[in-house]
N, C-alpha and C positions, 0 to 999 in steps of 0.2 A: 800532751793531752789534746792542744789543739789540734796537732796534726790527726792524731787516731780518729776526734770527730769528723774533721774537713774529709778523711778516705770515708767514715761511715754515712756521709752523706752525700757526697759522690756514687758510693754504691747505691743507696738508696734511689738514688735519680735517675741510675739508670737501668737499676729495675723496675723501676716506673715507665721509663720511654720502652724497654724493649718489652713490656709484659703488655703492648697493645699496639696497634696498628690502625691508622686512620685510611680511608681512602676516599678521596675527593671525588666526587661525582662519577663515582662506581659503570659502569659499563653493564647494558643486561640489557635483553631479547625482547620476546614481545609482553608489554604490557596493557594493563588496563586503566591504571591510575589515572585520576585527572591532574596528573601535574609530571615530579619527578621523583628520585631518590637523588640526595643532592652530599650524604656523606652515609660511611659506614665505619663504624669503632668496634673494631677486635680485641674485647678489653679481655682479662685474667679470669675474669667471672658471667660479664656477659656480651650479649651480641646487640648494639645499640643500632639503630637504622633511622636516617634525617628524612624528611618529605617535607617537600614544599608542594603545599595544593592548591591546584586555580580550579575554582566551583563559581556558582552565580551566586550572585550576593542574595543570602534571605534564604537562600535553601539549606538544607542540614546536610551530613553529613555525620558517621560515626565508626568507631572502634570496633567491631566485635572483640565478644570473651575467648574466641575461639580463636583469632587471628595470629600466624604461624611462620616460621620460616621451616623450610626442609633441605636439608641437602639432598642434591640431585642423587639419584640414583638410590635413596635410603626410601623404605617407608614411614621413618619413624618423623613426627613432627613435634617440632621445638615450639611453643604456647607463649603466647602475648606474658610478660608478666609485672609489667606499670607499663604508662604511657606519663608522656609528660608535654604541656603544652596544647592538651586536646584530653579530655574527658576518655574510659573508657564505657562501651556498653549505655553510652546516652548519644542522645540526638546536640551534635554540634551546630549551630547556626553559623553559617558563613559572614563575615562583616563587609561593609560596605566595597571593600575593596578586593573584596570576590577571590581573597589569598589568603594564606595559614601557613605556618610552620609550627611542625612539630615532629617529636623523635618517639621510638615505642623500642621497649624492653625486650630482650628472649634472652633464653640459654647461652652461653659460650659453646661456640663451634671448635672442632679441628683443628690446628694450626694448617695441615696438610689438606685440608679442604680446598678446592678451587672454587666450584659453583655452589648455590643456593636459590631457591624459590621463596618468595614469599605470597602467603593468599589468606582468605578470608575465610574460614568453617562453620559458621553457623550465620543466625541471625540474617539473615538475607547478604552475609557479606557478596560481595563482586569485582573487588579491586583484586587481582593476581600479577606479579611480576616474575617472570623467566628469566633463567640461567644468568642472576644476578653475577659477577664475576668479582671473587675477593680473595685470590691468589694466583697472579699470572704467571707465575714459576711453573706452574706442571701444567701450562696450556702452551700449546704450541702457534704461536702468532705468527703467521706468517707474511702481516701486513704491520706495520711498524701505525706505533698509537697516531702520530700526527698526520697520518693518510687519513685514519678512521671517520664513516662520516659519511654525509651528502650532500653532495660537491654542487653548485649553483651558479650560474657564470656569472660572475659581476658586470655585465656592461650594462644593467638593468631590465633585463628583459626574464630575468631569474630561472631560468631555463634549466633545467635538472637535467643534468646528463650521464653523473657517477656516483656510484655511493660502492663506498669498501667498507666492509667490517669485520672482525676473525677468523667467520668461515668462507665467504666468498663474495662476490662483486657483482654488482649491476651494470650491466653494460647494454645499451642498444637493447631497449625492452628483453634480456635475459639473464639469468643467474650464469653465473662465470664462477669455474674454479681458479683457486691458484696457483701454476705449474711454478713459476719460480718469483721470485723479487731479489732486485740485484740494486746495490747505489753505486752510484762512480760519480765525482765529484758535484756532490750536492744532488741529481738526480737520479731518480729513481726507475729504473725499467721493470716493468710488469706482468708479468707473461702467463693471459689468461689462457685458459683451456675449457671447450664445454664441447664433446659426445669428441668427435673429430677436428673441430674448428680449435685455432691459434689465433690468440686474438694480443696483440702488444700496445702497452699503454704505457707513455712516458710520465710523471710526477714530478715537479720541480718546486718547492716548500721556499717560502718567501718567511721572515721578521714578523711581519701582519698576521698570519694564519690564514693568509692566503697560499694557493695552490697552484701552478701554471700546468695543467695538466690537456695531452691529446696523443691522438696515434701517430702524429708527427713532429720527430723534433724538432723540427725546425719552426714549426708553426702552434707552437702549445698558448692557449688561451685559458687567463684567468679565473679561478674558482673561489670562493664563500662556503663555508657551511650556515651564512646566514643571510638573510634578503638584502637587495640592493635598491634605494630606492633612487632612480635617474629618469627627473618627467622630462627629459630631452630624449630621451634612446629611442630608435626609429627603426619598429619592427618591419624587415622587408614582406611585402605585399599585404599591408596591414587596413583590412578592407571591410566592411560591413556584410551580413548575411541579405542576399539580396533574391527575389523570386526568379525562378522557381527552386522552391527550397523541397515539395516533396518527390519522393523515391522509393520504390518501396524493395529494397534492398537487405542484405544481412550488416549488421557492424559486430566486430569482435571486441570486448570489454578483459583484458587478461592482466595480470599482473603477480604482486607478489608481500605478502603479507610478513615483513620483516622480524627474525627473530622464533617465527613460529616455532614449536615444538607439537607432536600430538599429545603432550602430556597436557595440553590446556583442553583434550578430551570434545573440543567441536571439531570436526573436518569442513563442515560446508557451511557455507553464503547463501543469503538470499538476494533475488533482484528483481526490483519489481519496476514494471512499464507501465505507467498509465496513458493508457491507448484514447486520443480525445476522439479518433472517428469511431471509436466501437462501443466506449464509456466505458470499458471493462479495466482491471490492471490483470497485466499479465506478470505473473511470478515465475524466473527463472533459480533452479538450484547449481548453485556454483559448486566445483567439488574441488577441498584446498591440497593438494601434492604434499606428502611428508618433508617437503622444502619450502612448502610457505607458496610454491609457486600455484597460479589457477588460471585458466581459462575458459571462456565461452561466447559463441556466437548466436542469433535469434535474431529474427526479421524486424525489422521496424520502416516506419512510411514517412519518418522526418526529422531532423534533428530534435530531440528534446533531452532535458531534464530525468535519471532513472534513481529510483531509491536502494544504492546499496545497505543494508544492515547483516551484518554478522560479525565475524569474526575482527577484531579491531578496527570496526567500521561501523558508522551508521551517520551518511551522508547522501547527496542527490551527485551524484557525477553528468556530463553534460558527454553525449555521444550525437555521431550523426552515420545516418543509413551508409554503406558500403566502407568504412575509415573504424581505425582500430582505436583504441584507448586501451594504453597503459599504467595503471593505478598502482602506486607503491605507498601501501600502508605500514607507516613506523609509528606506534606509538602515539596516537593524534596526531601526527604531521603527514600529511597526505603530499605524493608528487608524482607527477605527470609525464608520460613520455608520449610521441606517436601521434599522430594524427590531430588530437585536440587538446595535447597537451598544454600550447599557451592559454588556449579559452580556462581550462581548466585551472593552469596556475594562478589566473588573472580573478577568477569568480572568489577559490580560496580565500584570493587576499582582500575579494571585497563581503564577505560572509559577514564581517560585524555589522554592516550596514542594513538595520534590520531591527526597528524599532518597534513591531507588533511583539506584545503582551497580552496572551489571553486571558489570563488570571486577571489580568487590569483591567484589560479593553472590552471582556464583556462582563463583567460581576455586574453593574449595572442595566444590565439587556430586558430587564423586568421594566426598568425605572423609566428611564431614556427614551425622550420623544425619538423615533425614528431620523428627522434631519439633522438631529446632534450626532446621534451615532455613525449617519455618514460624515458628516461635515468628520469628521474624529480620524477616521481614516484617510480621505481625504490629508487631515491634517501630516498623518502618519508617511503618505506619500510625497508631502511637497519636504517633509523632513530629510527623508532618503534619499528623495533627489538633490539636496543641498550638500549632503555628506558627499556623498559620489562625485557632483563639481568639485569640491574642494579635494577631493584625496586624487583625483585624475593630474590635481594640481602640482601632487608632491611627488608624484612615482608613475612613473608608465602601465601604464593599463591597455590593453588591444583594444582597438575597434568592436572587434564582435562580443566583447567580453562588456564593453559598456553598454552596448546595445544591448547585447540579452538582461545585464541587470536594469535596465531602464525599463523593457517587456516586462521584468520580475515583478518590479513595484509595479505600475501601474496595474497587470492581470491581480497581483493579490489586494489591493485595496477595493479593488471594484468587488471580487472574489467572497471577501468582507463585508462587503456594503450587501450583494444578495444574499448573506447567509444570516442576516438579522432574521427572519422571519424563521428559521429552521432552530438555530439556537434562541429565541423566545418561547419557541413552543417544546423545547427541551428543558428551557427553565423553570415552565410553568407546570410540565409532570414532574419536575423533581420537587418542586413546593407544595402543590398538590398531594406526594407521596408523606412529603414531611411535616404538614401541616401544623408548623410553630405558630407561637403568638405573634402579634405584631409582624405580622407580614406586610412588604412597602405594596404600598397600592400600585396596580400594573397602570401604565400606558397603554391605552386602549386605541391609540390613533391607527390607522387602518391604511396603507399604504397604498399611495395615488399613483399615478405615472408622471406624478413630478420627481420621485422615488430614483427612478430607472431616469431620469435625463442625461446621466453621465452616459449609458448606452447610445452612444453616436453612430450613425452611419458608418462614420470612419473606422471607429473601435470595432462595429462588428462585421466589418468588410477586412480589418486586418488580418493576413493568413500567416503571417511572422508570429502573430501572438500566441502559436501554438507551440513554438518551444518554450514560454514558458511553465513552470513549472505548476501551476494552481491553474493552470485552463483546459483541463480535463474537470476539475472540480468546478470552474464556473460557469462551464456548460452546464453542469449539475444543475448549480443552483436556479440559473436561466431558466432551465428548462420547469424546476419546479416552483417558479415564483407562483403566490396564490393568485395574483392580478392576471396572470395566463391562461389559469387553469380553471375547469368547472370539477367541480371537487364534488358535487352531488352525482349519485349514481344516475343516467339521462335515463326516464321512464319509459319511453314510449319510441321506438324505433322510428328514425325519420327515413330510413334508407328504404325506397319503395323495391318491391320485387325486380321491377326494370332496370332500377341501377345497379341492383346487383348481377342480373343477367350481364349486363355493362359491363362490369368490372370484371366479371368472370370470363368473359370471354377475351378482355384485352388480355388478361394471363394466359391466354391458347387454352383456356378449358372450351370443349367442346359441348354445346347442349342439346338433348333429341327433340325433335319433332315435338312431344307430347309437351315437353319443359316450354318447348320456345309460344306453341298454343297458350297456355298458362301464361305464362309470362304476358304475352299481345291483349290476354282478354284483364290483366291484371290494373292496364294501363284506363279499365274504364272506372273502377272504384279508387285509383290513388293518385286523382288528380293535382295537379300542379293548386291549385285553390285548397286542398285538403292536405297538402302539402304545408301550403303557408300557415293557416292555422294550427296545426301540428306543432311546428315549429316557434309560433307565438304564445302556445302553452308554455311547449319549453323554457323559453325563456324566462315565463313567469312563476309556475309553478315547479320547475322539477322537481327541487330538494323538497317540499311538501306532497309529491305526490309518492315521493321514493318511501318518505319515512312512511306514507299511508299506506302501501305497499308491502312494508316490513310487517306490519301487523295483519293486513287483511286478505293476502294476496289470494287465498287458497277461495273465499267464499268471491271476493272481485270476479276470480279467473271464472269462475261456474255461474255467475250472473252474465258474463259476458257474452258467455256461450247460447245462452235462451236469448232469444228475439225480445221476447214480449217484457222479459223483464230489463234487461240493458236499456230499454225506450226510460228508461226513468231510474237510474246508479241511488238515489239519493232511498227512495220510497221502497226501490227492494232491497237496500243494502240495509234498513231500518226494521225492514220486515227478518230477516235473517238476526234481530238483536242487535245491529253495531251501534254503538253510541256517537254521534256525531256530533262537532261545532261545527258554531253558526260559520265560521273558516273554511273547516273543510267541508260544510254543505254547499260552499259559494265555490270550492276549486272543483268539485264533482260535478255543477251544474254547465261549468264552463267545460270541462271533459268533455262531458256531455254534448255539449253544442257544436266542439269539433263536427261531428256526422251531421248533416241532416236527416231527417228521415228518409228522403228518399236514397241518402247515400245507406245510411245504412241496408236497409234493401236491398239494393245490391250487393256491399261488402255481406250480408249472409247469402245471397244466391250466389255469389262467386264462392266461400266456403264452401256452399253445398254441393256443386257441378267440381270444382278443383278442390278441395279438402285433402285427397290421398296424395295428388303431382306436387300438392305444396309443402305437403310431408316427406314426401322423398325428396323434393326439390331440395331440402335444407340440411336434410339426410345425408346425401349425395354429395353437397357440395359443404358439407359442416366445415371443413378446415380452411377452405378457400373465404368462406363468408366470414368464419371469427375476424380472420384478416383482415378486408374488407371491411367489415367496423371497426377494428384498431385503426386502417389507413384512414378511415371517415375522424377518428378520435384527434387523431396526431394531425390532420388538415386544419382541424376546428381550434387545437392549439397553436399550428402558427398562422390562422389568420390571427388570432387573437394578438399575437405578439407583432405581428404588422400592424395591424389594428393603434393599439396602445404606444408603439412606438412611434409608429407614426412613419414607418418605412418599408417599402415594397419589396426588395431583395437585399440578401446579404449573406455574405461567406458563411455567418455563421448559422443562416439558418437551415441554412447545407448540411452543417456538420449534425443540427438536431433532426433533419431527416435521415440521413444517414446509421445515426445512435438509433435511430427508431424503427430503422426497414433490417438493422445487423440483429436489434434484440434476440428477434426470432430466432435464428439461427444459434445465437448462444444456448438458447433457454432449451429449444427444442431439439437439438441436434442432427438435424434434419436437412440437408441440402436443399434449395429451391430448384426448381426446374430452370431450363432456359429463358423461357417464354417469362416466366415471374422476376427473373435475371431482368432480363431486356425491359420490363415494365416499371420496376422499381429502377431504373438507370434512368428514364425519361423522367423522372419526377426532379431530378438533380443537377442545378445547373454547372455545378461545376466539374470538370470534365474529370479529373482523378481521384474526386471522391463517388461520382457513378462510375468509374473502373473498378473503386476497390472492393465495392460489394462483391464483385467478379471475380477478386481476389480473396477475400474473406470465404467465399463458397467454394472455391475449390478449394483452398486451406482444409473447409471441414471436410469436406471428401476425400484428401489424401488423409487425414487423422483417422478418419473412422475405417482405411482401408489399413493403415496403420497397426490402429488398435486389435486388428483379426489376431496378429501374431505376438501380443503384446503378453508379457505377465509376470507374475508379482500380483495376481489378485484369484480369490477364487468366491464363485458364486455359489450361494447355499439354500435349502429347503429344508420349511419348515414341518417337522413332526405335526400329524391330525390331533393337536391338545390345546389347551386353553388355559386361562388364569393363569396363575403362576406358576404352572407346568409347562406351559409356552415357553416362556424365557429361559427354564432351565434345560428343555430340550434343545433349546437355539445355541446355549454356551457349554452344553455337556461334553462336547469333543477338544472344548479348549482347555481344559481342568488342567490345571498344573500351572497354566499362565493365568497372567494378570491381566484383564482383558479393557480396552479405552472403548465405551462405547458410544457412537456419534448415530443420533435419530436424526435424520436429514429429507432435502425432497431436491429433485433436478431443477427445478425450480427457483428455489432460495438462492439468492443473492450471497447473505451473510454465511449460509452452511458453504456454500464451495470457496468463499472467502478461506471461511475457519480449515478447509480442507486442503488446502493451499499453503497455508501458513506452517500448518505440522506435517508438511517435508520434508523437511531437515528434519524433524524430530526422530521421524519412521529409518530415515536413512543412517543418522547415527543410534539408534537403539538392534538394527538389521540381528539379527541371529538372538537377539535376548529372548527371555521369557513375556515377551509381551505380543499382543495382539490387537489388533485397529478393527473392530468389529463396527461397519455403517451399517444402517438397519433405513429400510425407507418403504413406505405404503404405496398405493394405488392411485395417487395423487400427479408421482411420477411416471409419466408416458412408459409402458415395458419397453417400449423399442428406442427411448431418450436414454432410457435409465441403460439398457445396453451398450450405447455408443457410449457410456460416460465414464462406467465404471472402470476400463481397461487400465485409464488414467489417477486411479486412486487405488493403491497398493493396498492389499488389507481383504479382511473376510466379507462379504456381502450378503444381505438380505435383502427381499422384496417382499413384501407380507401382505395377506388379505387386508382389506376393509374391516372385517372380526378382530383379524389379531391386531392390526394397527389400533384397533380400541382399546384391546389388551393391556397393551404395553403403553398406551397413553393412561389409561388408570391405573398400572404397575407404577410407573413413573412420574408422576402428575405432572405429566408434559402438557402447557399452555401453548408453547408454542416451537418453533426450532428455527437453527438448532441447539441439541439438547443432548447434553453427555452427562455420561454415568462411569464410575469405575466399579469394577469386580476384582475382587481378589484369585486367587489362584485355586478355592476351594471352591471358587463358585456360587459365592456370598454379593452379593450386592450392599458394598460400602459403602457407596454415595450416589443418589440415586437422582442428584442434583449438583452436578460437577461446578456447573457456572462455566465462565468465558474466563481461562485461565492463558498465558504464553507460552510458550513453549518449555523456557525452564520450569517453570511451577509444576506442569503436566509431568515433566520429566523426575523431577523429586518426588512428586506423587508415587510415580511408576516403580521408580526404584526404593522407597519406602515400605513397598506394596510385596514385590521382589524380593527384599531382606526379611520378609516375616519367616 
């Protein structure tokens, strides 16, 4: 009897061990997880799957109801069915130690199954992992498990130079097939293949899980799949970034996105440049090869800082003008070949060093005397700088790599410190909007130029500090501190008729005979004395006379015009009904005393003799002269910031001339002449930032010569109808589709922002049922709005002044831009989209699509 039990529990046991299969830290492609897959169990009934998650401590994290495995190639999907370890369908909070384990339930797979997908189907999930691998019997390995991986030389210097994994190898910034793998005593020979090219690589596998791998046998050096820290190892020609650092050159950014499949349904990347001489970010669309592989090239004038986001990526990679970057994304572990590959391994591994908190560091931005809140960053700064001494202590780090993180901190604290004033008056419309009880009383303290004293001569004479990564944004903030700027609209034009003849002509505008008369007799009524009290108005009254203005401008203007009543603002503008304080009867009397009588006198015998030359004068030269007060606006701001600073010249405020003479060009699309070339160069002392306007202009003039032959967009006219017969004569040829509708102007900032960002979207939706309908008024220049459009894929409008009203009361657009979706019948669904991303837009569309 005891024997019959001892065999019936023997059997027993080991129809336990064979009726499942574990497998330790499973093997799989590209994913999205923040952590890994760290075991999987092939049990009799189900498919158990482990994860270890690294998240920030205090944030959540959850389950969805919908969360799946699929075997590869099936459509059918296998359904979450317990979790254990982690809640389903709730919001999990991460704990202090910013790590979790836990394992989730599905159906029983296959036995004969190889791969699996796991992903997320509702609920906003977003964690997917590819071509998990759980039966290596019917895959064909042609690289033996203990190769697999990316290889890192151990002498410390971490230097990535091989990664092997099932389907093929990285070698010398390219994907490599496998023609053969051979071993002969303990080493491995490897014999890649890519188009024509033979490429052989020897393998030698040590006890450690180390690798002695090279294309020579005789000379094979050590490999890691994991860092080496050695603060002794001595990178050769390991040297600081030193002037002159710019060039306005191409760099190619190429690499290859580990694991890829198109089954994860994105193809393309985005990259964005933020350009600190133009203020602008330029957005580049990467497009990814059905092997994960991607390249691209685009001009840049300096090393800096660029923001990849897409596809298993969303980080700042560091590049420099004419030099390539190689980026190899696995899975959150990002690695570098090429050109700036050590900068880049070396920044990686100082990423944690990075103690700004915004959620922390400005919740209080209402409360917070303003010298606490610098002092805070400040603090934030000498914090960074301690970490970074001490970690350069334990591991080798480059030169140019401590240097730029040293630029890093220092541009973002400062970066912080000018954005108090922009994020306080963001906090004060959102409290405003929300109007709770018990609101904390604001800080009213008003910023001094004790504020800005960290702005040194030195700080803004450094031309290095442009690679870092926040000094496009603190030009921003620079530029728009309120202590700079005159924030009242200026009343009263101080620029006499002469200066602007002046200015007009250093641009090579040529003036006739009749203009230049006009002008000579103009220099008797706007004397340099009428001048100065002009200008002493200003200073005193503007913003009181502007807002006086807003209300009365129309009956002012028509008192101005009579002689006899303008002798006395106060008496005829009372006689006309306007109600006045004793205020503003005291700022009209001083107006007033600007002229003398006998000035005025003349300034109306000057109207009356020149009235029609002064008309054409302004007529004639209308685009030249808006200029001309913009140049007059942008002088008056940086003497202001000389002024305040307390400093005469400096790099940077080059670079805010420069943002300021490039705007034009962005906004208007318009080439400048030579002559305006040559004139906006002598305002700039530093010599290759008045080159690059040189370069920026012909830019736009090869684009717009470009754009002749360009397409993927088509331009449209509006049917003779109105109201709501308007908009469905605008969308009747698209009926069938789903139509994304973007109200926009050449002009706005944010709309070609927003226009930018959804190209990838346009690129992977290409051939669907949808349609990118911009719609823009009279607002946008016709011949701006021409040169722009070539550039934005999709159907185009340009509409009256009428029907822009139209479709502003259709739509109850306040402001743009302003999107709207249309279903496929030609219904207007939502006639108030909001500022959605690109997925959200995309589930909309394909929601919209499925009716």
């Amino acid at each position: 009897m005891k024997k019959i039990t001892s065999i019936f529990l023997l059997l027993f046991f080991f129809n336990n061990v064979f009726a499942q299969k574990v497998i330790e830290n499973p093997a799989y492609g590209f994913s999205t997880l923040h952590g890994d897959i760290t075991k999987i169990e092939l049990l009799d009934s189900t498919t158990v799957i482990y994860f270890h998650i690294k998240f920030k401590p205090g944030s959540w994290i959850s389950i969805p109801k919908e969360t799946f495995i699929q075997v590869v190639g099936s459509d059918d999907k296998l359904f979450i069915t317990k979790a254990e370890g982690i809640p389903m369908a709730k919001r999990f909070t991460m704990p202090d130690s910013g790590e979790v384990n836990y394992k989730l339930f599905f159906p029983k797979i296959n036995d004969s199954i190889s791969r699996i997908d796991f992903g997320e189907a509702n609920d906003g999930g977003s964690w997917f992992v590819y071509d998990i691998i759980v039966n290596e019997d019917n895959l064909d390995f042609k690289i033996p498990k203990a190769l697999v991986g990316n290889w890192l030389k151990t002498d410390g210097s971490n230097q990535w130079d091989y990664s092997f994994n099932s389907k093929n190898a990285i070698v010398d910034r390219a994907i490599w097939n496998y023609k053969s793998v051979k071993i002969k005593k303990n080493t491995y020979t490897i014999t890649l293949k890519k188009g024509e090219q033979i490429k052989t690589i020897y393998a030698k596998i040590d006890k450690n899980r180390q690798v002695a791998i090279g294309e020579n046998k005789k000379d094979l050096k050590t490999y890691s799949t994991t860092r080496t820290s050695n603060p002794n190892y001595k990178l050769k020609n390991d040297e600081l970034y030193t002037l002159p650092i710019f060039k306005n050159d191409n760099t190619t950014y190429s690499g290859v996105v580990n694991g890829y499949t198109p089954r994860i349904g994105e193809s393309t990347t985005m990259l964005y440049v933020n350009n600190a001489f133009t203020g602008n970010q330029e957005s580049h669309l990467i497009k990814i090869a059905d092997d994960g592989s991607f390249s691209i090239s685009f001009p840049i004038a300096y090393p800096q800082f660029v923001l990849v986001r897409g596809v298993g990526v969303s980080m700042n990679v560091f590049i420099e003008p004419g030099k390539e970057t190689f980026h190899f994304i696995d899975s959150g572990e990002h690695l570098f070949m090429g050109d700036c590959a050590q900068v880049n391994t070396d920044l990686v591994a100082m990423q944690s060093i990075n103690y700004f908190d915004f959620r922390k560091d400005y919740k209080d931005i209402l409360t917070i005397d303003p010298q606490d809140f610098k002092k805070r960053f400040v603090a934030i700064q000498n914090r960074e700088m301690d970490s970074l001494n001490s970690l350069v202590k334990t591991q080798f780090i480059s030169q140019k790599a401590v240097q730029l993180k040293k630029i890093d901190i220092k541009i973002s604290a400062l970066t912080n410190i000018l954005s108090y004033e922009i994020y306080k008056s963001s906090a004060l419309r959102r409290q405003e909007k929300e109007k709770k009880e018990n609101m904390p009383l604001v800080n009213e303290t008003e910023l001094d130029a004790s504020y800005y004293n960290l702005l040194t001569k030195a700080v803004l004479d450094d031309k290095l500090a442009v690679m870092a990564r926040d000094y496009s944004t603190l030009i921003n903030r620079f530029m728009f501190a309120d202590i700079f700027r005159d924030n009242s609209r200026v009343s009263i034009r101080q620029n006499t008729t002469e200066h602007l003849a002046e200015q007009l002509q250093k641009q090579g505008v040529k003036l006739t005979d009749d203009e230049l008369k006009m002008v000579d007799a103009s220099k008797e009524v706007q004397t340099e004395d009428f001048s100065k009290r002009q200008s002493a108005f200003n200073e005193k009254y503007a913003a009181m006379f502007s807002e006086f203005l807003k209300q009365h401008y129309k009956i002012f203007d028509e008192i101005g015009k009579d002689k006899e009543k303008s002798l006395d603002l106060v008496a005829s503008l009372k006689a006309e009904g306007v109600e006045l304080s004793n205020e503003t009867e005291n700022m009209l009397q001083v107006f007033n005393a600007i002229s003398t009588p006998e000035e005025k006198e003349k300034q109306f015998l000057f109207n009356e003799t020149y009235g029609d030359a002064i008309k054409d004068f302004y007529k004639n030269h209308s685009k030249f002269i808006a200029d001309i007060y913009s140049q007059d606006r942008n002088n008056k701001l940086l003497d202001k910031m000389s002024e305040v600073l307390n400093i005469k010249e400096a790099f940077v405020f080059d670079v805010v001339k420069l943002q300021q003479n490039l705007s034009d060009l962005d906004r208007n699309m318009e080439p400048y002449t030579e002559n305006k070339v040559e004139y906006l160069q002598q305002l700039i002392q530093t010599p290759f930032l008045a080159h690059y306007i040189s370069v920026e202009n012909n830019k736009l003039k090869a684009k717009i010569e470009a754009n002749k032959t360009k397409e993927g967009y088509a331009v449209n006219y509006v049917e003779k109808t109105e109201g709501d017969e308007l908009f469905k004569s605008m969308i009747h040829k698209f009926k069938g589709k789903v139509v994304y509708v973007d109200f926009w102007a050449t002009w706005c900032g944010p709309c070609k922002t927003g226009i930018n960002r959804i190209k990838p979207l346009k690129e992977e939706m290409k051939g669907e049922d949808v349609v990118f309908l911009y719609i823009t008024g009279p607002s946008s220049p016709e011949k701006t709005w021409e040169n722009s459009i070539p550039d934005i894929k999709g159907e185009h409008y340009r509409v009256s002044k009428d029907e822009w009203n139209y479709l502003t009361d259709k739509f109850k657009i306040t402001g743009i831009p302003h999107y709207a979706l249309v279903n496929k019948e030609g219904e207007v669904v939502n006639d108030k989209l909001g500022h959605k991303n690109n997925e959200e837009i995309k589930t909309l569309l394909n929601k919209e699509m499925g009716k």
